[in-house]
N, C-alpha and C positions, 0 to 999 in steps of 0.2 A: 390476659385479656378477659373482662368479664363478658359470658356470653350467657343470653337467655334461649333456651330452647322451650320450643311448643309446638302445636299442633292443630287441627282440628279433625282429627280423629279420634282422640280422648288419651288417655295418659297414659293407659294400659294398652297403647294399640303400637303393634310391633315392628312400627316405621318408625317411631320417635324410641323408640327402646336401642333399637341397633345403632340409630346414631348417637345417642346419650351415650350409650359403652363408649363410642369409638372417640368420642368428643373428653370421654374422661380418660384418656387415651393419651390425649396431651398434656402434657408437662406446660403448656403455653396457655390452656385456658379455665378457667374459673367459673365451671358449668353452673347457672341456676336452673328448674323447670318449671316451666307453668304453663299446665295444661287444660283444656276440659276436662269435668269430669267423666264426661259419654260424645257421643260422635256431635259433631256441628259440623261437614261437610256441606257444605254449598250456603254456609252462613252468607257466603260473605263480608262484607263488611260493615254486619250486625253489630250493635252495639246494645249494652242493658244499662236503661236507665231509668227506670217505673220503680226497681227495688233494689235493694243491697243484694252485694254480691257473696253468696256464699264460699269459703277457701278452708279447705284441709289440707292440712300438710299429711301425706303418703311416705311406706318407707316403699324404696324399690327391693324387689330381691336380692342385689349384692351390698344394700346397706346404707345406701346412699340416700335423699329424703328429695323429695320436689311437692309441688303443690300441685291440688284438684279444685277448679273450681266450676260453679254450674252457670258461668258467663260465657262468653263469647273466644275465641280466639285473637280477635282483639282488643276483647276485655283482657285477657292474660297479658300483652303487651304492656298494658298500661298500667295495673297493678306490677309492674317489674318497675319500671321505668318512675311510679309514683312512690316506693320506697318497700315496695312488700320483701324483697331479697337486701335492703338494705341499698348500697350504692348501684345506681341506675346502670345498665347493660350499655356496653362498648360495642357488640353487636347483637342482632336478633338473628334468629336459627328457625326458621319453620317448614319444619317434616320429619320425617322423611313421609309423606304423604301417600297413602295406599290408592295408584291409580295418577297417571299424567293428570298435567295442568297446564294443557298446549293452547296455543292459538286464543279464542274469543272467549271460552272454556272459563280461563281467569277470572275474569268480570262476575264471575258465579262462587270463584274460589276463598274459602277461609283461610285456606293455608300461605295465597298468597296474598289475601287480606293481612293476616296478621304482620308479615314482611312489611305491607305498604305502609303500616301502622309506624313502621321504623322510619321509614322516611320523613312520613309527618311529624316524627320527635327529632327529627335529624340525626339520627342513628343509620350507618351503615346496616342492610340487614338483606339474609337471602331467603329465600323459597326452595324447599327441593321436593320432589314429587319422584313417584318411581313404576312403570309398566307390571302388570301381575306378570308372572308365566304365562297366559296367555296372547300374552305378545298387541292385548287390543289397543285400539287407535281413539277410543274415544272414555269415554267413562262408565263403561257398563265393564266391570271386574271380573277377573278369575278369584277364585279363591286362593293361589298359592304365590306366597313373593316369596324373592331373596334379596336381602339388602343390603347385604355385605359388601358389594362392590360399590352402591352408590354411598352409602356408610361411608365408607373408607376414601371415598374421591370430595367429598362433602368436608370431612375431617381434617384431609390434606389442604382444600380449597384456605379453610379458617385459619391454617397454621399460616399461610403464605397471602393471607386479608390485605398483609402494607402492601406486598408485592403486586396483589391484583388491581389495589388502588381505585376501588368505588366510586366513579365522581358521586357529589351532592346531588341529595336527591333523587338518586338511583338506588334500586336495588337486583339483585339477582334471580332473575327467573331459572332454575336448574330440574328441567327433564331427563332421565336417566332410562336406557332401555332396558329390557331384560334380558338374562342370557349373556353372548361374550359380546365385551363393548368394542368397539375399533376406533375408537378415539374420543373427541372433545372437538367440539364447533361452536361459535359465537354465532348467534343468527338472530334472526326479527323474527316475531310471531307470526304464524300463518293464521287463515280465514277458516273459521268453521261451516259446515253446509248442516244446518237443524233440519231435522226432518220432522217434528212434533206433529202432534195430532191430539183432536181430543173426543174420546174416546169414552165414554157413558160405562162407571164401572163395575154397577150394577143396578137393575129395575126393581127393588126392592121396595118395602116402605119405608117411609123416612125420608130424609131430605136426598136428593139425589148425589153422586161421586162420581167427580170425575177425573179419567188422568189423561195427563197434558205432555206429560215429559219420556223418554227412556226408547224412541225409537230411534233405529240406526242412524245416527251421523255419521257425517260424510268428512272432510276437507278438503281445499285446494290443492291441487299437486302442482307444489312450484319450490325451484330449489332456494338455499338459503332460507328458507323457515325450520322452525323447532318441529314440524310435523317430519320435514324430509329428512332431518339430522335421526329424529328416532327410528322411522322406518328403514335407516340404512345403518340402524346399531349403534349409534353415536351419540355420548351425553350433549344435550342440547342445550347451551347458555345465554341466555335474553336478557341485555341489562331492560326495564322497567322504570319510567319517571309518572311522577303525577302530574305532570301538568297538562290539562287535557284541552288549555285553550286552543283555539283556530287561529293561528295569526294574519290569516290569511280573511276567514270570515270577518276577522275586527277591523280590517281594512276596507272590506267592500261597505260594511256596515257605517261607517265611518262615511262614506261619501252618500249616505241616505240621510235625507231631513227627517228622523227622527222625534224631532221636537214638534213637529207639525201634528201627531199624533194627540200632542194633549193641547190641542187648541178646539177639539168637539167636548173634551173633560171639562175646561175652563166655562164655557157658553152653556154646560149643564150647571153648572157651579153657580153663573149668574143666573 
């Protein structure tokens, strides 16, 4: 199976490292990489299109080569899948990400941007993300991971893709805790509680700064979400589709006159 791995933490950050080993690990897959070449966390799902994309191929330390580029995360999707590795990826692989990707949280995420990016090609494709040692619940990091476990659960997941059997147009959302796991849960996203504020970041001269983001959130506490699977040691699995319409709103919209709207446009017209 050819498999693209990436990131957006950059190429050299040591969540896509551990799972690259472990991915070259299998007999079953046909690792490519394309990564940033420096952090893009919270790109989302940025895209470069004002200029050419710069790409250098890298060797890794056991010898193996993947590419750096100073696009997007789901610019490296696309350069895979547009012919830069040669025959376009059977799945996309993006993480193993420093720090969860729970709940509303996503909507901000590169990493699971770049997954979503799979879908939009029609490519099966997961997301994995992973808790520091410090055990925290939202995005502000420890300094120390181990990601051998979720490595290894990640690797196994790819080996056994026919079996898991991705419908179309899904992909895999995969939170992993830290420390000892006690299982594997399917579950829906939970609801994030933001707490932001903004905050004047110094009175200096010059134009003023100010920050908006990095105060404690909160979340829901409700079972069956990826928040309650982490806080109780369990890798947390969320299939992920893009279709974000209301079917429900195109219904009520559907019995409003509409059309009545552009009858003030028309008598401007005359």
């Amino acid at each position: 199976m050819r498999v693209l791995l990436t990131n957006d933490d950059g190429i050299q950050a040591v969540g896509l490292n551990a799972l690259r080993r472990a991915l070259l690990d299998s007999p079953n897959v046909e690792l490519s990489v394309i990564a940033p070449d420096s952090n893009r966390s919270a790109t989302a799902r940025s895209i470069t299109t004002r200029r050419p994309l710069e790409v250098d191929e890298i060797e890794f330390d056991d010898g193996t080569t993947g590419y750096a580029t100073d696009g997007t995360p789901v610019d490296c999707v696309r350069l895979g899948a547009l012919g830069l590795i040669g025959e376009p990826p059977e799945l996309i692989v993006s993480g193993i990400n420093h720090g969860s990707n729970l709940g509303d949280d996503i909507t901000y995420s590169g990493t699971v941007a770049a997954a979503l990016e799979g879908v939009v090609l029609g490519v099966p494709a997961i997301a994995v993300s992973q808790q520091s040692l410090r055990r925290e619940m939202d995005f502000r990091l420890g300094d120390e991971f181990d990601f051998s476990r979720s490595a290894a659960f990640t690797a196994a997941l790819v080996d056994s893709i026919k079996e898991v059997d991705i419908p179309g147009g899904t992909l895999l959302n995969i939170n992993c805790p830290a420390g000892e796991i006690k299982g594997v849960e399917a579950c829906k996203l939970g609801r994030r509680i933001y707490r932001d504020r903004l905050e004047l970041a110094d009175d200096g001269d010059g134009p003023r700064r100010y920050r908006i983001y990095g105060a404690a959130p909160g979340y829901h506490h409700e079972d069956g979400t990826d928040f309650a699977a982490i806080a109780e040691d369990r890798i947390a699995v969320t299939p992920l589709h893009f279709d974000l319409t209301d079917l429900e709103g195109v219904e009520r919209l559907a019995g409003i006159d509409l059309n009545r709207l552009l009858r003030p446009a028309a008598r401007e017209v005359e």
